[in-house]
C-alpha positions as CSV (number, residue, x, y, z in Angstrom):
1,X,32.8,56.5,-14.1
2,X,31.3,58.9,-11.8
3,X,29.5,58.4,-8.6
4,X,26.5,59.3,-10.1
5,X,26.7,57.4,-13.0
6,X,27.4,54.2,-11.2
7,X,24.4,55.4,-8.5
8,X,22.0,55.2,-11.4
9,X,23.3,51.7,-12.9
10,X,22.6,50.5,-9.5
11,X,19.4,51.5,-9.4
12,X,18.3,50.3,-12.8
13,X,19.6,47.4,-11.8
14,X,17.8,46.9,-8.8
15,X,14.8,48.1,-10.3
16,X,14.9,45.1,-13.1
17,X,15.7,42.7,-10.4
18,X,12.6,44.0,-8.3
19,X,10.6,44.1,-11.3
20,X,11.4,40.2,-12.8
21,X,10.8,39.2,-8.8
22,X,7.7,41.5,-8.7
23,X,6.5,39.2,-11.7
24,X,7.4,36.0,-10.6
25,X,5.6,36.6,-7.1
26,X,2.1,37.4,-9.0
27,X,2.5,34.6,-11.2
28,X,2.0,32.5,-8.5
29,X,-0.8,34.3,-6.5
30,X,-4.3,33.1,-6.5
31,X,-7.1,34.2,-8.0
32,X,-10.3,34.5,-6.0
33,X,-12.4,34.4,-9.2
34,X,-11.0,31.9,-10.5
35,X,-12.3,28.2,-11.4
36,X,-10.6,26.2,-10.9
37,X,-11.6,22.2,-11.3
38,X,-11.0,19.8,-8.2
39,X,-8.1,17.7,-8.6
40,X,-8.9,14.1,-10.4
41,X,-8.3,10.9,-8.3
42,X,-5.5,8.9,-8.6
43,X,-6.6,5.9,-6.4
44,X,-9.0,5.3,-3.5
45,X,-10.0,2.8,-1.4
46,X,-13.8,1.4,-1.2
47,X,-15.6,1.4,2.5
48,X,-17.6,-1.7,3.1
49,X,-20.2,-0.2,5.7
50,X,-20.7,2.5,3.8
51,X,-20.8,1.4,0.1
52,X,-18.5,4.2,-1.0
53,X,-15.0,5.4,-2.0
54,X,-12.8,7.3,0.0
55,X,-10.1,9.5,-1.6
56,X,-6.4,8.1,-1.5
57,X,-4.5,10.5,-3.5
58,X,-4.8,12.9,-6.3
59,X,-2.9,13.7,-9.6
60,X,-0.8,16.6,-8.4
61,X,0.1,14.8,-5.1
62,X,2.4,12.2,-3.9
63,X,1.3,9.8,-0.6
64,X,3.8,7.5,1.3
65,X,3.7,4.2,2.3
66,X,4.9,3.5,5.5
67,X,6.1,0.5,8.1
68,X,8.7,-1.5,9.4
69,X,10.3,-3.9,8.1
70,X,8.7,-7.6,7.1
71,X,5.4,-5.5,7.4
72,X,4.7,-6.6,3.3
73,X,4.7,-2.8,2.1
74,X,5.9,-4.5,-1.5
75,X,2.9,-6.1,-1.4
76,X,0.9,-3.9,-0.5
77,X,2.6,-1.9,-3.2
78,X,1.8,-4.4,-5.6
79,X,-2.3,-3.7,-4.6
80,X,-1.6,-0.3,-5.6
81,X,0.3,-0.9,-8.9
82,X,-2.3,-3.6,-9.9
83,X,-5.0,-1.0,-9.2
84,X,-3.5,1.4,-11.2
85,X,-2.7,-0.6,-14.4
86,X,-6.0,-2.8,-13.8
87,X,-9.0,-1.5,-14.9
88,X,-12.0,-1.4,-12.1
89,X,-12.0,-2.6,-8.6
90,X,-9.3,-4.9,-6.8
91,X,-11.1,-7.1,-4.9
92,X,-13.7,-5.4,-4.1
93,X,-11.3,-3.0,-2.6
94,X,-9.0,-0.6,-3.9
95,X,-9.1,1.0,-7.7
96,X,-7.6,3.9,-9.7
97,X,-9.7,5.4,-12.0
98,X,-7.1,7.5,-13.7
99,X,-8.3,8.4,-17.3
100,X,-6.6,7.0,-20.6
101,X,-4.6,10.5,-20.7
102,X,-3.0,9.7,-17.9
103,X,-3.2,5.5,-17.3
104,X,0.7,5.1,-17.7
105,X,2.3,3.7,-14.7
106,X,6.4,4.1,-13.6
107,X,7.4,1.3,-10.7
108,X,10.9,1.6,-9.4
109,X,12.2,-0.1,-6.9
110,X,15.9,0.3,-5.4
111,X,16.2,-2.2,-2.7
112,X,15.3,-5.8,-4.1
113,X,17.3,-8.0,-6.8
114,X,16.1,-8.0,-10.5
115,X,15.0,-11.8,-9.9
116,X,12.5,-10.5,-6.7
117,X,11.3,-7.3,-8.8
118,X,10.7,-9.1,-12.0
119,X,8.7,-11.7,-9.1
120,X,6.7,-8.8,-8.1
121,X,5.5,-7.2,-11.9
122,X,4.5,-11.2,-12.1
123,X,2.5,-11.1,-9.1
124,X,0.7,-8.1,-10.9
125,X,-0.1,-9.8,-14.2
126,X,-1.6,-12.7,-12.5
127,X,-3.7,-10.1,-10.4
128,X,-5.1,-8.4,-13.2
129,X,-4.9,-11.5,-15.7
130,X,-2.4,-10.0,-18.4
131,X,0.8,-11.4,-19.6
132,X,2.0,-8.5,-19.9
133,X,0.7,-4.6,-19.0
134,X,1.1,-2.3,-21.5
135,X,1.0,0.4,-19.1
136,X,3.6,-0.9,-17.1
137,X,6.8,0.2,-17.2
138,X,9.4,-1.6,-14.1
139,X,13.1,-0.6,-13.3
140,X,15.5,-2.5,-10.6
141,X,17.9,0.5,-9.7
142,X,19.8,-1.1,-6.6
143,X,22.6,-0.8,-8.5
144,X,23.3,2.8,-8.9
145,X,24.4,5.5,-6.5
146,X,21.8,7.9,-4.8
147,X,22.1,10.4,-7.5
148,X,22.2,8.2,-10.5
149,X,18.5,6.6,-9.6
150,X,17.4,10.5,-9.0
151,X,18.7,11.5,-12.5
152,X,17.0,8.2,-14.0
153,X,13.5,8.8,-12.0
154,X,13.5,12.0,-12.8
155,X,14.0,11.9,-16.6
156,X,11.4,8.3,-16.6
157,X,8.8,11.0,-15.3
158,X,10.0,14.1,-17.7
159,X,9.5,11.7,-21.1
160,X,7.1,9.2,-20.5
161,X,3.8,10.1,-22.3
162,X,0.1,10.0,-20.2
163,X,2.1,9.2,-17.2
164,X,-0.3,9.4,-13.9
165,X,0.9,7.1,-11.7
166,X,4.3,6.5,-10.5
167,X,5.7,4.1,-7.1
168,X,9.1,4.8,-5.9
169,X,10.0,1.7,-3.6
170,X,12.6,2.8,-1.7
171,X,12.8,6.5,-1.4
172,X,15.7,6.8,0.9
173,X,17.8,5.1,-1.6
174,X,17.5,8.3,-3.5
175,X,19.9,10.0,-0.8
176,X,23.3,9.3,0.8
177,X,21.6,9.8,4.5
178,X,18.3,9.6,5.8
179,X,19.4,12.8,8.3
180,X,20.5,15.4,5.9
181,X,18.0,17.9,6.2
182,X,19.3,19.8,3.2
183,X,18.7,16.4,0.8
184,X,15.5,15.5,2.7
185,X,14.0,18.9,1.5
186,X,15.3,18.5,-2.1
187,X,13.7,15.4,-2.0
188,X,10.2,16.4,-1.0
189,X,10.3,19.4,-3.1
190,X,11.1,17.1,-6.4
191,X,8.1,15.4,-5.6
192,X,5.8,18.4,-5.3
193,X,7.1,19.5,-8.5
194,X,7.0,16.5,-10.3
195,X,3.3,15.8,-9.4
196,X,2.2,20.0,-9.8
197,X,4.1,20.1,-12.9
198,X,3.4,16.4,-14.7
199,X,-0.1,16.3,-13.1
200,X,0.4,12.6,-11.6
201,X,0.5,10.8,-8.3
202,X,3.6,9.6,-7.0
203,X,3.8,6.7,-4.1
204,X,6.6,6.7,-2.2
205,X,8.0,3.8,0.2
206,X,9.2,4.5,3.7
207,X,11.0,2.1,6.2
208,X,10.0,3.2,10.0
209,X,12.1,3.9,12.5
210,X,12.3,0.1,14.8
211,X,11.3,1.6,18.0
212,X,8.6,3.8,17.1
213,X,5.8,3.9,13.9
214,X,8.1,7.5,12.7
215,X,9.0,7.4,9.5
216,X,12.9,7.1,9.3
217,X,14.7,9.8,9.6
218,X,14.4,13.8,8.1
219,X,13.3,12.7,5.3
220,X,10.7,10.6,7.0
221,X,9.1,13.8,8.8
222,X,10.0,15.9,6.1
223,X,7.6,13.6,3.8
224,X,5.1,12.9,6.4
225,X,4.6,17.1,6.7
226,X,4.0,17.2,2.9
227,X,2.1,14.2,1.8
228,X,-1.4,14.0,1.2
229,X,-1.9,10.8,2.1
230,X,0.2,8.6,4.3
231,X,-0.5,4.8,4.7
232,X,0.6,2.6,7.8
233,X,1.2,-1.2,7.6
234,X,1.9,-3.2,10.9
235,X,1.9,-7.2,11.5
236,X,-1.1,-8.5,13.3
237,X,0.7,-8.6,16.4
238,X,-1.9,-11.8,17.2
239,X,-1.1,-13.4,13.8
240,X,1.8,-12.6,12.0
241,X,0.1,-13.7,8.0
242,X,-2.0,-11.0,8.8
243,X,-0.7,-7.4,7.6
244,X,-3.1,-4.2,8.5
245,X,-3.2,-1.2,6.7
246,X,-4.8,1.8,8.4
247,X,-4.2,5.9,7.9
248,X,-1.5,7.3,9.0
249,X,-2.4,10.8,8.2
250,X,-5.0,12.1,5.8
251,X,-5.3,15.1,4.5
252,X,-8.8,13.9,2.8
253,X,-11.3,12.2,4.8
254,X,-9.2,9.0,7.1
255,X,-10.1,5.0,5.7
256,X,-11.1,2.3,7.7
257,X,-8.4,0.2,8.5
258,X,-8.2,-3.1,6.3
259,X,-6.0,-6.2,6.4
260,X,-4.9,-8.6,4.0
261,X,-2.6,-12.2,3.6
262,X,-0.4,-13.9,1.3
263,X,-2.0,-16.8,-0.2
264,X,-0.3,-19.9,-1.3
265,X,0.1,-18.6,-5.0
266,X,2.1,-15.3,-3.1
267,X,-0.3,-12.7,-4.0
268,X,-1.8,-10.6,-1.8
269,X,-5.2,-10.9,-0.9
270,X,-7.4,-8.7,0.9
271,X,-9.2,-10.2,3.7
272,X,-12.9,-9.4,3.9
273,X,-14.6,-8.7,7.1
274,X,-11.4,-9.0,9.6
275,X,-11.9,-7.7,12.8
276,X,-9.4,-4.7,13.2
277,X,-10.1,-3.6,16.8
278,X,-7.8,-4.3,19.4
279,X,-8.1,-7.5,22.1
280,X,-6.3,-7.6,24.8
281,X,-3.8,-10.2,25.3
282,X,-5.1,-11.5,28.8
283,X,-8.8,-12.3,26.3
284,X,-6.8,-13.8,23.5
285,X,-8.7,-16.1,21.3
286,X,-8.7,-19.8,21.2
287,X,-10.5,-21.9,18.6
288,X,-10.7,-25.0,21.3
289,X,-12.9,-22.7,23.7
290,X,-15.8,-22.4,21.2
291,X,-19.3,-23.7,22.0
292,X,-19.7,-26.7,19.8
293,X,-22.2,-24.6,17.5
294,X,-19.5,-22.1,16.3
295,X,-16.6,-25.0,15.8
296,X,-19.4,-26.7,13.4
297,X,-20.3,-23.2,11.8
298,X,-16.5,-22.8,11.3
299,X,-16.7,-26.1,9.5
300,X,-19.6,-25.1,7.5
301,X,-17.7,-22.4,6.1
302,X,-14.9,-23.5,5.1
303,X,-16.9,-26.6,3.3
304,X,-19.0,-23.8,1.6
305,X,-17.2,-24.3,-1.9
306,X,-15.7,-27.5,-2.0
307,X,-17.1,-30.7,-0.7
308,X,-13.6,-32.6,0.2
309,X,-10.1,-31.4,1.8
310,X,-7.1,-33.5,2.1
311,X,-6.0,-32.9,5.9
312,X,-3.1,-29.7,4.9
313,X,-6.0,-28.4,2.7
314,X,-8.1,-28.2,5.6
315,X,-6.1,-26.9,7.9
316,X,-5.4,-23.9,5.4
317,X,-8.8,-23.4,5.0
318,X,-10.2,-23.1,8.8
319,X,-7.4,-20.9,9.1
320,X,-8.6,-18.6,6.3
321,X,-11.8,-18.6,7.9
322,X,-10.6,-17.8,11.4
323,X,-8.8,-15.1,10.6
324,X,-12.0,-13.6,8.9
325,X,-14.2,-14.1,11.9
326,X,-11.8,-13.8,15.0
327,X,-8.5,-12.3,16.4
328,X,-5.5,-14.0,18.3
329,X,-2.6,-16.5,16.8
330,X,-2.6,-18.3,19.5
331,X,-5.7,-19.7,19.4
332,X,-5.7,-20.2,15.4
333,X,-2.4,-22.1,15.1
334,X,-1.7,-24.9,13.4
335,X,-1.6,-26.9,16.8
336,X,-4.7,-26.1,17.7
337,X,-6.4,-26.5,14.2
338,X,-5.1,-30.2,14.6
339,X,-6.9,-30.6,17.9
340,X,-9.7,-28.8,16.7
341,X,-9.8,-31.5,13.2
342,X,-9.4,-34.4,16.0
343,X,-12.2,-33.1,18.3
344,X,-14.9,-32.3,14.7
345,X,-13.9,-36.2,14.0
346,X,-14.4,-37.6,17.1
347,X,-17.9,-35.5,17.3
348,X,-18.9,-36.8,13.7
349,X,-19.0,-32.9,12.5
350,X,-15.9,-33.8,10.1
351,X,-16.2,-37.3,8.4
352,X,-13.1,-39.2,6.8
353,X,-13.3,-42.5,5.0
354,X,-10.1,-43.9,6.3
355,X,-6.4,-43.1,7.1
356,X,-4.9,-40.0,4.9
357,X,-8.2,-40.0,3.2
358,X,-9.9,-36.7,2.9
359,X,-12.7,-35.3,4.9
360,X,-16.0,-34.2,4.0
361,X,-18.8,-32.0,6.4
362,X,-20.8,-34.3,8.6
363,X,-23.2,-33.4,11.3
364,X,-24.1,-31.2,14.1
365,X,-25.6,-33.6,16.9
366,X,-25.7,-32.0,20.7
């Protein structure tokens, strides 16, 4: 072949590459004119003061979930599941209004047993009072390697039909180490093309590092820099049944922070009216330093609903109401809720019948 010959195969080739590159490129270049429709919400999270919704996450974006350990992001997840598969608001708080086109939900998880995952999908159907969602679709993967649970979640989201919501619980399990920057960006980019591509929202869980609120690791900043939504959950350093969940970063407009509990049934429970602003330690509450009028007004409160308490029923109850109306554990503990039931007998403001016998409301008298 002669010089020339092979000059101009070399240039036609060239020229096709430039050409099928030259194409690709304006495939993906925006159009000034054109409309296009705002993104449809995936889930959002209602502002008491204000009486409206602000924006979690859209189809076509994935958020992470964020905090360090013991912090209850599972059930805080399990909010966020129940919203999704629900229909309408979660206690008063959180809903997903995704449209029956896109109302199936994927929930993996890749850290707890089957027994503890299977506990959590029940913690769902008792929240939104089903046996069993049929929108709901669970898998345990702690079992497989990093790339086996990528393969499976990957496949779940290519062939499940009207998928829009999806919770990975456990995202680091999807890679061998939380450091590798090249894994950490295949990561994030599966996510932005699942959610561009299938049009859903994905939720993503993230340990944080234990000496700072960073998310773990490259993967943790690599996540953080392309969420659109990322949600921090901390313990109440004051009372540790208390779990706050406050924006991390927001690439909407930023929540309010919120907190919620655990009741005695184990499901989360959004607590209304908590106090979120910070008290320093040297002003920490104490229930036993209330004026006389707010102990009986505590009292009041908790007898609101029901006219008798056995004395562990009571005690559960005034501290359910403190930790709607004031901050600090140490002034709310059980100790001090036993004082507190002593003093309210003594002062006739609780009444009880006789030993072990349960109390009722009496009266203010000053």
């Amino acid at each position: 072949m002669s010089k020339e010959r092979f000059k101009k195969l070399v240039e036609l080739e060239f020229s096709k590459s430039t050409n099928s590159l030259f194409k690709k490129l304006e495939s993906f270049k925006i159009d000034i004119l054109k409309v296009i429709p705002p993104p449809e919400i995936a889930w959002e999270i209602k502002d008491d003061d204000l009486e409206e919704f602000i924006l979690l996450g859209t189809l076509g974006n994935f958020s992470m979930v964020k905090g360090k350990a013991k912090s209850k992001k599972s059930f805080f997840i399990n909010l966020a599941i129940s919203a999704a598969v629900g229909k309408g608001i979660l206690q008063n708080k959180i809903r997903s209004p995704l449209k029956d086109d896109f109302n199936q939900v994927l929930y993996f998880d890749t850290e707890q047993s089957e027994w503890h995952v299977q506990k959590a999908v029940k913690r769902v159907c008792k929240e939104i009072k089903v046996s069993e969602p049929a929108n709901l679709n669970t898998y345990n993967l702690r079992k497989l390697s990093p790339s086996e649970r990528l393969k499976l979640i990957e496949y779940a989201i290519e062939n499940t039909a009207n998928l829009g919501f999806v919770v990975i619980d456990g995202i680091r399990d999807l890679i061998t180490s939380i450091n590798d920057e090249a894994e950490a960006s295949n990561i994030s980019s599966k996510l932005l093309k699942w959610t561009e591509e299938y049009n859903i929202h994905i939720v993503v869980v993230l340990h944080e590092n234990p000496g700072s609120d960073k998310a773990r690791g490259h993967i943790g900043t690599e996540l953080m820099n392309k969420a659109e939504t990322v949600i921090a959950l901390q313990v109440d350093k004051y009372d540790d049944s208390i779990s706050i969940v406050s924006p991390g970063f927001c690439r909407n407009r930023s929540f309010k922070p919120f907190a919620f509990t655990i009741t005695d049934e184990g499901l989360p429970q959004i607590v209304e009216g908590y106090s979120i602003e910070m008290t320093s330690k040297k002003k920490v509450f104490d229930v036993l330093n209330l004026i006389p009028e707010d102990k009986f007004q505590v009292l009041k409160e908790v007898f609101e609903d029901k006219e008798e308490f056995t004395n562990g029923e009571l005690i559960k109850q005034i501290q359910v109401v403190l930790n709607k109306k004031y901050r600090g554990s140490k002034g709310k503990g059980e100790n001090k809720i036993k004082q507190l039931i002593t003093e309210s007998r003594e002062e006739g403001w609780l009444i009880q019948d006789g030993n072990r016998k349960p109390y009722r409301i009496g009266k203010l008298s000053i």
